[in-house]
Structures are given as C-alpha cells and as structure tokens.
Backbone as JSON, one array per atom type, in Angstrom:
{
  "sequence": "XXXXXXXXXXXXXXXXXXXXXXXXXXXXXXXXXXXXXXXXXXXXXXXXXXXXXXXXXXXXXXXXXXXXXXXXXXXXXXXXXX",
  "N": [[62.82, -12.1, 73.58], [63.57, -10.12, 70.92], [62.88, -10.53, 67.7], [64.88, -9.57, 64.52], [65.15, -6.14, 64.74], [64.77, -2.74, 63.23], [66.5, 0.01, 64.67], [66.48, 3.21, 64.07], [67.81, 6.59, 64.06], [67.88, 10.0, 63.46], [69.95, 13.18, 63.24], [69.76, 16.76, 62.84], [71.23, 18.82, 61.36], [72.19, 22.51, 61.75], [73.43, 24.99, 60.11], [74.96, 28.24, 60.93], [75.4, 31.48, 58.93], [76.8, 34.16, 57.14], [74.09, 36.13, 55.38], [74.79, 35.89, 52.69], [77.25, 34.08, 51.84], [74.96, 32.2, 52.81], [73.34, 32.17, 51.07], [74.3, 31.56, 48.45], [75.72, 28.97, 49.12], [73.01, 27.53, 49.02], [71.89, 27.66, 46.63], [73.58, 25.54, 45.37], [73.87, 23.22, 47.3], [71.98, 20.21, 47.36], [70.2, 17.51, 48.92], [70.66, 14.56, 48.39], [68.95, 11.87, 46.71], [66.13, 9.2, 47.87], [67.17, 6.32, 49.14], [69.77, 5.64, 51.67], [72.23, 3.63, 50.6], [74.86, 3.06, 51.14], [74.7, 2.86, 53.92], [74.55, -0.16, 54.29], [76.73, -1.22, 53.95], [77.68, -0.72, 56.81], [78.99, -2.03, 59.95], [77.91, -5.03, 62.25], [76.99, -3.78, 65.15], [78.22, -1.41, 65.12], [78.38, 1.71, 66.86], [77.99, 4.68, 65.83], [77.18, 6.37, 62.97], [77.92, 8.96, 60.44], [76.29, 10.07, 57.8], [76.36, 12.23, 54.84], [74.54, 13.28, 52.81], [74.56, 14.43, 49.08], [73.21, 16.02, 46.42], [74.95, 15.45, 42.93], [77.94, 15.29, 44.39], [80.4, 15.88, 43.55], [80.4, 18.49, 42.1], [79.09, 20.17, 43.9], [80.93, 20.1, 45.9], [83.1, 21.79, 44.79], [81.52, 24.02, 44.4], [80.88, 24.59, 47.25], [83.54, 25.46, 48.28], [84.12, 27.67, 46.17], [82.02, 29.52, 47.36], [82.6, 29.79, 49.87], [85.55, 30.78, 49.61], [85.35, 33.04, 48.32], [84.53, 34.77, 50.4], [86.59, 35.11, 52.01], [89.65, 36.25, 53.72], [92.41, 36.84, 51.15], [94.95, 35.13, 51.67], [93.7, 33.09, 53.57], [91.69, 32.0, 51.54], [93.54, 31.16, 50.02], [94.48, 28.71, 50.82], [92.14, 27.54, 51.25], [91.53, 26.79, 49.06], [93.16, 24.87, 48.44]],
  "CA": [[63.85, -11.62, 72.71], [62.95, -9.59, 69.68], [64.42, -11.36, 66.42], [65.19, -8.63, 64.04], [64.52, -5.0, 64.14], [65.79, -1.83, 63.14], [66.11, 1.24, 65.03], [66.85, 4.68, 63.05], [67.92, 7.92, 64.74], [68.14, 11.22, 62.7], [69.8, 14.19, 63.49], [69.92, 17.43, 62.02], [72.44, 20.31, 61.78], [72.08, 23.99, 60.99], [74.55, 26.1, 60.22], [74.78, 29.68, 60.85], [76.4, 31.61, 57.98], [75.96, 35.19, 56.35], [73.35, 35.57, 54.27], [75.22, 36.18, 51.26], [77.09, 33.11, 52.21], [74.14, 30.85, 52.86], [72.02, 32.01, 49.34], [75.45, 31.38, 47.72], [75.55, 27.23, 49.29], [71.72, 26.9, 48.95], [71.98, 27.27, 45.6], [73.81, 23.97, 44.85], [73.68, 22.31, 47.77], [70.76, 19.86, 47.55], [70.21, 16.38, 49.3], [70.61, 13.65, 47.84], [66.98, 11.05, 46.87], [66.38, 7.54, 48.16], [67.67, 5.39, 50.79], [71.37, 5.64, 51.2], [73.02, 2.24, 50.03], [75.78, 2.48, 51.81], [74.36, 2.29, 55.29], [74.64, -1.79, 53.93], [78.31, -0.81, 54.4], [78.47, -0.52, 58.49], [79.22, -3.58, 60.6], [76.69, -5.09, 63.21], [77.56, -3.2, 66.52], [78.65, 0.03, 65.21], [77.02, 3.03, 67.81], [77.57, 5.85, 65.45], [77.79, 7.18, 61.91], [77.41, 10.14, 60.23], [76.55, 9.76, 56.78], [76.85, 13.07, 54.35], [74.48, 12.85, 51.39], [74.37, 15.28, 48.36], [73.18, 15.43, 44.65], [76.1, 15.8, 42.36], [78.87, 15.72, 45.14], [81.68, 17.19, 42.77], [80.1, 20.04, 42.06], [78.33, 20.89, 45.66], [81.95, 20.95, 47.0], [83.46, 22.97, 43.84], [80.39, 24.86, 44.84], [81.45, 25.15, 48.6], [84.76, 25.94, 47.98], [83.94, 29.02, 45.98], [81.59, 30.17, 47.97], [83.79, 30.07, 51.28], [86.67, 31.35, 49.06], [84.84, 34.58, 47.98], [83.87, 35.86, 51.45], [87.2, 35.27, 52.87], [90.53, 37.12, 52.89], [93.35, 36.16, 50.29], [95.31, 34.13, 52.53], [92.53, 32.17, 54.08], [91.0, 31.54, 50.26], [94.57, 29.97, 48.94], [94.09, 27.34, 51.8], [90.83, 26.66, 51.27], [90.97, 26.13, 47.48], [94.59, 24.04, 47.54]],
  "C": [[63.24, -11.25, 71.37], [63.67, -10.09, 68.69], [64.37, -9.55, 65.62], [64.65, -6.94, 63.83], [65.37, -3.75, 64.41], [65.19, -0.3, 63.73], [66.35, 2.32, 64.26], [66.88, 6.21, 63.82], [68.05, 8.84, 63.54], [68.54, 12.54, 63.33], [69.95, 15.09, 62.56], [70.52, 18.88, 62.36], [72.43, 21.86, 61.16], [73.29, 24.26, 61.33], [74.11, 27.29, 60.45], [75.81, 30.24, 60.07], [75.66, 32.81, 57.68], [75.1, 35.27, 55.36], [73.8, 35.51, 53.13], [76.18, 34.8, 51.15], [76.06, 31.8, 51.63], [73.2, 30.89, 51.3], [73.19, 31.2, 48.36], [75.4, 29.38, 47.5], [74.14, 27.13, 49.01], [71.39, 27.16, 47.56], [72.72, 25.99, 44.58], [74.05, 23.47, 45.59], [72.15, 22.08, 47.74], [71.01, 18.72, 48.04], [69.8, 15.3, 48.3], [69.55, 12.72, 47.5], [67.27, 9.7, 47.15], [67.27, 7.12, 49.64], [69.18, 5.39, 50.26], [71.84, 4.11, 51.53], [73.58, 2.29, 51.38], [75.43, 2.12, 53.78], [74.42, 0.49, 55.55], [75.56, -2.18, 54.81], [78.68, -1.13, 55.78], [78.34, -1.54, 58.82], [78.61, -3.27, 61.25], [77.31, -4.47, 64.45], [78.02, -1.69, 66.6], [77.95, 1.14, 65.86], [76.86, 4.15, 67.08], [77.79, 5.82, 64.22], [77.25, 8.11, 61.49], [77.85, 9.98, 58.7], [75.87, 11.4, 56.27], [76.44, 12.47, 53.1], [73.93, 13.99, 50.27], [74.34, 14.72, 46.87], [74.44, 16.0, 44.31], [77.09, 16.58, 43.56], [79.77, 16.56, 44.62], [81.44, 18.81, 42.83], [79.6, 20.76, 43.1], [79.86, 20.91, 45.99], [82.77, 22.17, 46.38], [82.7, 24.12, 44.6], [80.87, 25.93, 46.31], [82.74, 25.72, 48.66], [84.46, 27.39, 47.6], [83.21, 29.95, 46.72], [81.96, 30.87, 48.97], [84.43, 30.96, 50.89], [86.64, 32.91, 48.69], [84.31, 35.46, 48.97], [85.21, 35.74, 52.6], [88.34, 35.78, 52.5], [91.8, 36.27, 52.13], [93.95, 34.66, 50.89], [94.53, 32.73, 53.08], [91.84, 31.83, 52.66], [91.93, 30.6, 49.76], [94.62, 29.19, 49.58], [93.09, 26.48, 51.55], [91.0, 25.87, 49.95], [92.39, 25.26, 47.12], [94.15, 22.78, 48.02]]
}
C-alpha cells in the first residue's frame, strides 16, 4: 500500500476562433502564475475538476465580452453583454 501520493493530470483546450477574434482575446487573456491554491479546496475522492485560471480575471472577461460582442450581430451582442 502506497501511503501518500499525488497524481496530476493536465489537459489542454484550443479553441478555434477568427483571427481577428483570437488577436483580439490573446491580447488580455493571460494565465495566471504559481500553483493554484484552491485545488486545497476539493474533497478527498473527487474524480474531476476543471479549474479556470487567469491574471486579472475582471478584466480578461470585460475583455471577452467585448471582443465576442464586436464580431457578432446586434441581437446576439445585447445577450452577451447583459
């Protein structure tokens, strides 16, 4: 019996997005530095999470928001941004 040890999976997700789009998010989305805390957070047994980490969250979704909002039509923009 092994006493304590930790496994660690990583996956990783591309998007596909126009380029005008993707220069638009890759200009303020950036990842976040360091070990994420909250992984402390999950209880022993849990099989999955999906943790979501960015510098200055506020503004990366402000960010996303506009970006989305400006390549789509009226209708579909006052959704996104309410």
């Amino acid at each position: 019996m092994l006493a304590s040890s930790v496994v660690r999976f990583v996956d990783r997700y591309y998007t596909m997005l126009t380029p005008r789009v993707a220069d638009a998010i890759a200009q303020q989305v950036r990842p976040a530095a360091g070990e994420p805390a909250a992984l402390g957070l999950v209880p022993p047994g849990v099989a999955e999470v999906t943790l979501v980490r960015v510098a200055r969250p506020g503004e990366t979704f402000d960010a996303l928001l506009t970006a989305l909002s400006s390549h789509v039509d009226a209708s579909v923009s006052a959704t996104i941004l309410k």
